[in-house]
NUTOR-976040 format. One line per field, with one value per residue: residue in one letter; y, z, x of N, C-alpha, C in turn. Coordinates in steps of 0.05 Angstrom, whole numbers. Layout:
residuo = (A/...)
n_py = (Y/...)
n_pz = (Z/...)
n_px = (X/...)
ca_py = (Y/...)
ca_pz = (Z/...)
ca_px = (X/...)
c_py = (Y/...)
c_pz = (Z/...)
c_px = (X/...)
END
This chain:
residuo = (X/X/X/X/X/X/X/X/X/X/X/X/X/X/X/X/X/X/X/X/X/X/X/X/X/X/X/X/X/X/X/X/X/X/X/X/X/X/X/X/X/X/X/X/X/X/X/X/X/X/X/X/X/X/X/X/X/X/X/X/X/X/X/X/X/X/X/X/X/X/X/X/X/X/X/X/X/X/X/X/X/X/X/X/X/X/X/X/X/X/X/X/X/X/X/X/X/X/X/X/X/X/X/X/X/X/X/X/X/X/X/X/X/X/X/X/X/X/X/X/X/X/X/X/X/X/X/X/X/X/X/X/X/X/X/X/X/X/X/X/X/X/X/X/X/X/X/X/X/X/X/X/X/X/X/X/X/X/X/X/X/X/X/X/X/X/X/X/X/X/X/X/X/X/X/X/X/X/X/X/X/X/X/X/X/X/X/X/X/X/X/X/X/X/X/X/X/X/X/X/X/X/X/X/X/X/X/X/X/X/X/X/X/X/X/X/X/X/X/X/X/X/X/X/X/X/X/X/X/X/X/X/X/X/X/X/X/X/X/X/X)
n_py = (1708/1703/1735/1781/1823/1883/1929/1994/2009/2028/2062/2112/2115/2153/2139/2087/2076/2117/2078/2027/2033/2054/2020/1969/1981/1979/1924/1900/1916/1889/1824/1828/1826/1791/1727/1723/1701/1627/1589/1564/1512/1532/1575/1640/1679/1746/1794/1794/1839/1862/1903/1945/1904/1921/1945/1950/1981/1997/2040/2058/2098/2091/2110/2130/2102/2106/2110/2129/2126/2103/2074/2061/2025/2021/1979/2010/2009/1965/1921/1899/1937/1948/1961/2018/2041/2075/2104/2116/2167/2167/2212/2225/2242/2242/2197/2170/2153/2104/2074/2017/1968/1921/1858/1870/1909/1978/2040/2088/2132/2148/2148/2149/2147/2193/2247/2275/2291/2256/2224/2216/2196/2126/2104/2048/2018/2006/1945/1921/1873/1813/1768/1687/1695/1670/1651/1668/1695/1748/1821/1875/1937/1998/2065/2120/2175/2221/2283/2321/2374/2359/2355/2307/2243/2210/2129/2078/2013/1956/1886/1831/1760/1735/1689/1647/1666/1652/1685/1746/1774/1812/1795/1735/1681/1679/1656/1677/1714/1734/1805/1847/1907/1956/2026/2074/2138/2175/2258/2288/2331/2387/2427/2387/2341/2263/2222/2155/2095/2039/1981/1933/1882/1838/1799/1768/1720/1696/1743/1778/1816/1870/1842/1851/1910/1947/2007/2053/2106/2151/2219/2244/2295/2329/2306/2267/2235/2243/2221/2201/2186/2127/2082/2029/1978/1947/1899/1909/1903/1871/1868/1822/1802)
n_pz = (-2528/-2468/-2433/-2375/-2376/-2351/-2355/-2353/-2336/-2371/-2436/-2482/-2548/-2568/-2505/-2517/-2550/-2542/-2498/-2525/-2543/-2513/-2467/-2507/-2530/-2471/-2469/-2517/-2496/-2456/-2469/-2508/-2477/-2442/-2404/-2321/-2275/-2245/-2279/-2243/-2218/-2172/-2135/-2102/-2047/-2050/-2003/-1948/-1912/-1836/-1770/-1760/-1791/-1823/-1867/-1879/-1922/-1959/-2009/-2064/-2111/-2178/-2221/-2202/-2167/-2115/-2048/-2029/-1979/-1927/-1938/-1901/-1897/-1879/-1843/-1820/-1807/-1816/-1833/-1830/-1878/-1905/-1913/-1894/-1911/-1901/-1919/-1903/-1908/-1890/-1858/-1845/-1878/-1919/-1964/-1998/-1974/-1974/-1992/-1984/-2005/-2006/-2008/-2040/-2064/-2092/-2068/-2058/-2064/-2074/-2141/-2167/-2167/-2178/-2166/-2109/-2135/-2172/-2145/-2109/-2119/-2140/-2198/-2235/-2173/-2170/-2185/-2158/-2140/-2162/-2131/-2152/-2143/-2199/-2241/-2303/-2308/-2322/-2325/-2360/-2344/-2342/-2318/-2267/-2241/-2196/-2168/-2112/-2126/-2156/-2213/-2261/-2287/-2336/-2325/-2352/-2338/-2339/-2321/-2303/-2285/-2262/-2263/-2202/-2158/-2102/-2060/-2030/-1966/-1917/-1894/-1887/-1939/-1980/-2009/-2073/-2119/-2182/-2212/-2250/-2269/-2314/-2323/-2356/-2329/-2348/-2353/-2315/-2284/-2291/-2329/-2349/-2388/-2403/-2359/-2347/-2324/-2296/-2257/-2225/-2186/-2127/-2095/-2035/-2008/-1954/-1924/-1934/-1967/-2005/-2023/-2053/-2110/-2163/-2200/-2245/-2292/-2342/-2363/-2414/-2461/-2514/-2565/-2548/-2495/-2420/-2372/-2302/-2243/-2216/-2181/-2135/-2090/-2035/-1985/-1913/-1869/-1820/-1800/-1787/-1764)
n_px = (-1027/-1060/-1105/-1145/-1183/-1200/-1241/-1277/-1352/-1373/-1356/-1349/-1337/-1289/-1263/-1254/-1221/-1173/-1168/-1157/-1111/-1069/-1068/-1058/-1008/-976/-990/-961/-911/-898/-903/-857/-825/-770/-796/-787/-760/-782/-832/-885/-925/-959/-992/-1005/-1032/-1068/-1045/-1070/-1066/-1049/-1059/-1006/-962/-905/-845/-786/-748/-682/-666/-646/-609/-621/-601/-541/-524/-523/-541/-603/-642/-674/-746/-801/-861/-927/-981/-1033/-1086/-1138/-1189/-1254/-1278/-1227/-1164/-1110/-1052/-988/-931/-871/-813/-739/-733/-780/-814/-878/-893/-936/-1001/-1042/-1110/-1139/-1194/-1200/-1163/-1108/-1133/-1134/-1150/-1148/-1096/-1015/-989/-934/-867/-845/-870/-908/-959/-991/-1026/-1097/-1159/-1184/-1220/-1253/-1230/-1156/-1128/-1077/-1059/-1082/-1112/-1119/-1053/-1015/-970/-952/-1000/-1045/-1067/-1108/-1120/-1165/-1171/-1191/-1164/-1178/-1157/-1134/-1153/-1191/-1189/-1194/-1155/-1143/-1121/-1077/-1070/-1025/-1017/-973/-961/-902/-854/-833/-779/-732/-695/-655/-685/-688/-648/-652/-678/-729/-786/-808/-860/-853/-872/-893/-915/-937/-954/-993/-995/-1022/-1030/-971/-988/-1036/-1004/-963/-932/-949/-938/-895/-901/-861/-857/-815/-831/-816/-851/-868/-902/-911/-888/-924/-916/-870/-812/-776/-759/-763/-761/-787/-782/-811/-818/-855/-849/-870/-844/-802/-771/-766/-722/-747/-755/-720/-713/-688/-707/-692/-709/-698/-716/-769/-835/-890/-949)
ca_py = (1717/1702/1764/1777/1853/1902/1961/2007/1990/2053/2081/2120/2101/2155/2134/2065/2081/2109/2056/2008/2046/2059/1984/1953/1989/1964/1892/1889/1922/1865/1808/1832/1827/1753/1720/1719/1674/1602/1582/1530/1525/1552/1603/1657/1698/1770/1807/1796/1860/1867/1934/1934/1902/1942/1933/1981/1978/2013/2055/2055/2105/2072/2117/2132/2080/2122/2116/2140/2140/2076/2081/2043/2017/2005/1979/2039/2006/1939/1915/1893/1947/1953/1976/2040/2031/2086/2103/2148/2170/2157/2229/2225/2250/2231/2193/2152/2146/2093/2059/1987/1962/1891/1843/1885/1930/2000/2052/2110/2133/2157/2126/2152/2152/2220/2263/2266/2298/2229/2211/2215/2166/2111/2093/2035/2010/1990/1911/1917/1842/1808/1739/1685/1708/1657/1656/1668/1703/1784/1838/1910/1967/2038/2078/2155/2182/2242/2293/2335/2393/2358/2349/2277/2239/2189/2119/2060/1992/1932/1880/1807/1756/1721/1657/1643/1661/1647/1723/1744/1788/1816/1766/1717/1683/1684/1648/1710/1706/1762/1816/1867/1933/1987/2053/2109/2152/2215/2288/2297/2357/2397/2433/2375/2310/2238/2206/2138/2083/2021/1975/1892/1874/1807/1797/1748/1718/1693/1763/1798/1845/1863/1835/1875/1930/1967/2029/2065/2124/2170/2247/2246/2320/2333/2274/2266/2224/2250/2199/2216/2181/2108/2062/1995/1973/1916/1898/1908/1889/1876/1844/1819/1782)
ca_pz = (-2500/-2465/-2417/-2370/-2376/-2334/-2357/-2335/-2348/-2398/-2449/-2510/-2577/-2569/-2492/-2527/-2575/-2519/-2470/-2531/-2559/-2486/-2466/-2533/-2522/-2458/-2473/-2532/-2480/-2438/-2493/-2518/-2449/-2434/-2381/-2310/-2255/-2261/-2280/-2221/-2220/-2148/-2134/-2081/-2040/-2051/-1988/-1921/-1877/-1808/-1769/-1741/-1809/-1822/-1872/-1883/-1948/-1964/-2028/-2080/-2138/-2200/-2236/-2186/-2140/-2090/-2020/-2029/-1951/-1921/-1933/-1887/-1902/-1856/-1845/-1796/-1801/-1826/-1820/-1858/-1898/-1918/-1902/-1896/-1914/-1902/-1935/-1897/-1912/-1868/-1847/-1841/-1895/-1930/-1990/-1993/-1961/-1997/-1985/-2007/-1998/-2002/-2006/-2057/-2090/-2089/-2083/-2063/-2061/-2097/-2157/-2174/-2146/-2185/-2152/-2094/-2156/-2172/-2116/-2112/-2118/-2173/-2198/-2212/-2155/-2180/-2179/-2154/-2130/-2169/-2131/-2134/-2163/-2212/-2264/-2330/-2307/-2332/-2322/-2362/-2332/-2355/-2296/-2272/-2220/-2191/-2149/-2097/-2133/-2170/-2233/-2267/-2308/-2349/-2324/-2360/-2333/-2348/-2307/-2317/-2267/-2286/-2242/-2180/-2146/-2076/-2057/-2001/-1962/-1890/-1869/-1895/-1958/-1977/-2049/-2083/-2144/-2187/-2216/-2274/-2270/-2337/-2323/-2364/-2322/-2356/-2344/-2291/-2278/-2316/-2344/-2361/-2405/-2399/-2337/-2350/-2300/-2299/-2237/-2227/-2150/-2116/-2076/-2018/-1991/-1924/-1913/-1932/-1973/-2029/-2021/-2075/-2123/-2175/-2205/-2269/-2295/-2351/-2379/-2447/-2458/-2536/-2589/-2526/-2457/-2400/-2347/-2281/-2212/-2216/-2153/-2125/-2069/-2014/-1956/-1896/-1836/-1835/-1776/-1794/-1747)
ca_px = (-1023/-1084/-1107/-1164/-1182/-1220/-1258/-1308/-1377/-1396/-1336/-1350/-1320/-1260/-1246/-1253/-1199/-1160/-1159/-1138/-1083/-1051/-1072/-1043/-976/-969/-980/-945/-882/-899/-896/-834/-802/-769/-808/-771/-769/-790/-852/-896/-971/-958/-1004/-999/-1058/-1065/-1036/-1085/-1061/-1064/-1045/-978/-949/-888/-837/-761/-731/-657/-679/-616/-613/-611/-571/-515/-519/-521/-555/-630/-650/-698/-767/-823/-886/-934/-1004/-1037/-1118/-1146/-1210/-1274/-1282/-1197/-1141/-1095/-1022/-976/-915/-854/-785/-716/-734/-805/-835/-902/-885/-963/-1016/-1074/-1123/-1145/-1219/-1202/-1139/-1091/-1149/-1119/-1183/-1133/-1060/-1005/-974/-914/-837/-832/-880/-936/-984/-997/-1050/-1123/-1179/-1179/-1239/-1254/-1202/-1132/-1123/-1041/-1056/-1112/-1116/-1093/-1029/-1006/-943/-974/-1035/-1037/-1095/-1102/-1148/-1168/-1184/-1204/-1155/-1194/-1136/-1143/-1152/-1221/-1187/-1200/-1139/-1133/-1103/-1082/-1055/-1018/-996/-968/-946/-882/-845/-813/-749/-718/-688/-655/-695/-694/-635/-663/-680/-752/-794/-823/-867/-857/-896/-890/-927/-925/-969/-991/-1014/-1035/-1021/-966/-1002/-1052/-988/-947/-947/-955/-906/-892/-893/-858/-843/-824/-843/-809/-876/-854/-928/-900/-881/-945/-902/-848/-776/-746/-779/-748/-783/-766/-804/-807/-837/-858/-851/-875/-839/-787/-784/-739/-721/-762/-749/-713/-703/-688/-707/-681/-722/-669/-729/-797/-854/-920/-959)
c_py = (1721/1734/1763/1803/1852/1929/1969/2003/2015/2060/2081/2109/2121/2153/2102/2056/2086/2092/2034/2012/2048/2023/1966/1961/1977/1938/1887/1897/1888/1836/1815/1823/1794/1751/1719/1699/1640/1591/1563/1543/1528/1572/1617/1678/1725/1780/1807/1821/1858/1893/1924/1921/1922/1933/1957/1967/1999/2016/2058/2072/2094/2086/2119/2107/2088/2113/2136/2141/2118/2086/2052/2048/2008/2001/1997/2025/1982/1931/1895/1897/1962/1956/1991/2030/2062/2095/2127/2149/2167/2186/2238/2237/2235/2222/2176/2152/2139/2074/2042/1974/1932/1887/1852/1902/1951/2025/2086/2121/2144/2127/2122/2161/2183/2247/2249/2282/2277/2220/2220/2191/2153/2093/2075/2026/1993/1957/1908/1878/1835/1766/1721/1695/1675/1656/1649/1682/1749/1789/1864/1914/1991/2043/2114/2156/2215/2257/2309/2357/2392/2350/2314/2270/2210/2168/2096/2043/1960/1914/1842/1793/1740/1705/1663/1648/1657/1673/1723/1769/1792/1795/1738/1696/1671/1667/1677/1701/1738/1777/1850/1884/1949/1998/2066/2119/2180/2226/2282/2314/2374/2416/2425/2348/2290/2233/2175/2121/2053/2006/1941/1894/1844/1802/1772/1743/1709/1724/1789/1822/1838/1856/1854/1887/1944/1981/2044/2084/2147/2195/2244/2280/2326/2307/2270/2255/2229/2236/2214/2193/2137/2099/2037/1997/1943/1911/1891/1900/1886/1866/1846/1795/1757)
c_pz = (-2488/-2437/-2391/-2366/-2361/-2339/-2340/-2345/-2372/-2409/-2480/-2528/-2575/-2553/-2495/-2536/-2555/-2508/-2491/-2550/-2529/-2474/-2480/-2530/-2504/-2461/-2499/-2512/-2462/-2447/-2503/-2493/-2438/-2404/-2353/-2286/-2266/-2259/-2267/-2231/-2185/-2149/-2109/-2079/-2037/-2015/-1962/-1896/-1846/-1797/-1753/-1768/-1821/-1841/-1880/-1902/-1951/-1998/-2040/-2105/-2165/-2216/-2225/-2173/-2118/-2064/-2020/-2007/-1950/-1923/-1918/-1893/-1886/-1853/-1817/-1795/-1818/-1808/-1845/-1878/-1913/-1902/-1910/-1892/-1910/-1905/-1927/-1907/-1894/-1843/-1840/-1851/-1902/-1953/-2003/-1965/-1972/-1978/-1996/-1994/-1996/-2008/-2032/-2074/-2079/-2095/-2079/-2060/-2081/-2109/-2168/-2150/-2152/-2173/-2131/-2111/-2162/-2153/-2127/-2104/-2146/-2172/-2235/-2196/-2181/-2181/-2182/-2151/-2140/-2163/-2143/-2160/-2176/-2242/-2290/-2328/-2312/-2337/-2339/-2352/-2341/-2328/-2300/-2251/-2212/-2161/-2134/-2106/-2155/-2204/-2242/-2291/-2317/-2342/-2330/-2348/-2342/-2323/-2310/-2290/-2274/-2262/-2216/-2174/-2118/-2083/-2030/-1991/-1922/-1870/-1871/-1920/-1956/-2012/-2049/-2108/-2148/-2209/-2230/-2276/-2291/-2326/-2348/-2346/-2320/-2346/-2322/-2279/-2302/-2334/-2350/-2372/-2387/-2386/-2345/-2329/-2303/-2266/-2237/-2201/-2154/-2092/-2063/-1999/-1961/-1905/-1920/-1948/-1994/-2020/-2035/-2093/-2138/-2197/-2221/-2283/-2320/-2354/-2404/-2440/-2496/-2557/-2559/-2503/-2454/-2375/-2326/-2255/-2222/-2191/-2155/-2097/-2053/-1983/-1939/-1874/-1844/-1797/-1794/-1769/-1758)
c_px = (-1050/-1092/-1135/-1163/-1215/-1225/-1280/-1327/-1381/-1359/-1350/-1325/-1293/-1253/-1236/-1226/-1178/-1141/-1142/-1115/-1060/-1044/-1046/-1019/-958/-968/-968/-913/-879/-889/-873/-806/-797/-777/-779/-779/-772/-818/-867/-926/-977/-979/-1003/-1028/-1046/-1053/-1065/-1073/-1069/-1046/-1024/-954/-934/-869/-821/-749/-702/-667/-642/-623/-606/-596/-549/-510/-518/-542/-590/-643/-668/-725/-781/-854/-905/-968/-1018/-1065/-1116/-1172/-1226/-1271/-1254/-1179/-1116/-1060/-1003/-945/-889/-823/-763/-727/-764/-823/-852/-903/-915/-970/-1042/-1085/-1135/-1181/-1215/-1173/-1127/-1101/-1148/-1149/-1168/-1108/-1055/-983/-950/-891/-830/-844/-905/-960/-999/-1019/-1078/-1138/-1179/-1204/-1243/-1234/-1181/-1131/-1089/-1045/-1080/-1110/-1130/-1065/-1016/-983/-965/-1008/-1026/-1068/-1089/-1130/-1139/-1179/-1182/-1186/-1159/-1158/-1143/-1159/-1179/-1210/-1187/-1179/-1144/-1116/-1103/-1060/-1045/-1001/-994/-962/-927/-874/-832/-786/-750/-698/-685/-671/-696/-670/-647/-670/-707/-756/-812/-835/-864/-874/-889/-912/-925/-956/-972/-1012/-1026/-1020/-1008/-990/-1030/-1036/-971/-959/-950/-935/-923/-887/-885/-847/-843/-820/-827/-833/-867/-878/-920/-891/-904/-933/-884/-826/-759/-766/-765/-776/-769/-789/-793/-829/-833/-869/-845/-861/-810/-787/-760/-743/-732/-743/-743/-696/-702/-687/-713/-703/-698/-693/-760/-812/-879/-922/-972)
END
């Protein structure tokens, strides 16, 4: 399984150890998992923002099935030097708010569906989109996610890109390449364990955005994981210019 990994330029021999014990986990999860979609030598460009890009998803609990409330996405700034994505609830809460320095590199935000603890700065930047996106192409990163509160955690990534579908999306039906996410991203908190993050994206390039998104999360709380926050989510509208 060929790879192209991204570290930070300096790690000691036990963040070494670390990064490839958290790393190695993840891609062996990944490898284990049958490829989806269908394989083209298609490739797709990372996400170009512009402000005004907006996009409402219907949010579905994955254990009940229940009605989880629309969230909207929206691009609020774009420029040179990035752009600000903001992230609200049916009722207008603050569920994200990150910021990307270039075409899908994530430099701050939050990362989890289970809490807004999750946020900060991630250094070095995330690579959510590491153009061009191609089926068979997969990145891991170790990063630092620094939180409001000054504390610095631990965060490791894996991510794969796997084949093509045609998906309906927005009224529509849309090609999507898709795109496999696993997390660890350290300490909930500085008084809880390791939350787990897993999500597969239907990334739909004509639409500058996800089609479909499901999100599955656990707490490892001593030899133990307890399910955290699991969604799916539909794109019901969208505009991009």
């Amino acid at each position: 399984m060929s790879a192209r990994t991204t570290q930070p330029t300096a790690v000691n021999s036990a963040g070494r150890r670390k990064f490839l014990a958290a790393s190695g986990a993840l891609a062996l999860a990944g490898c284990a998992t049958k490829p989806l979609g269908t394989y083209e030598t298609a490739e797709a460009p990372a996400p170009s923002w512009r402000v005004g890009d907006r996009w409402t998803y219907a949010r579905t609990d994955y254990y009940t099935r229940l009605d989880a409330g629309t969230v909207t996405r929206e691009v609020v700034a774009a420029g040179p030097s990035g752009a600000r994505v903001v992230t609200l609830s049916r009722n207008g809460r603050l569920l994200d708010d990150s910021t990307y320095s270039s075409d899908g590199i994530q430099t701050t935000g939050n990362l989890s569906e289970d809490t807004l603890d999750i946020a900060g700065t991630l250094s070095p930047p995330f690579e959510r989109y590491a153009s061009p996106l191609a089926s068979g192409r997969e990145w891991r990163q170790s990063m630092t996610r620094t939180g409001a509160e000054g504390f610095h955690y631990p965060v490791w990534a894996s991510t794969r890109v796997e084949g093509w579908e045609t998906v309906r999306a927005g009224g529509r039906d849309v090609r999507a390449i898709l795109i496999r996410r696993s997390l660890n991203l350290g300490p909930k908190d500085p008084f809880h364990s390791i939350l787990y993050h897993y999500e597969l994206e239907w990334y739909a390039p004509e639409l500058r955005g996800t089609a479909r998104l499901h999100v599955q999360e656990w707490l490892r709380e001593g030899w133990g994981a307890n399910p955290g926050s699991r969604y799916v989510y539909e794109l019901v509208s969208f505009a991009v210019g």
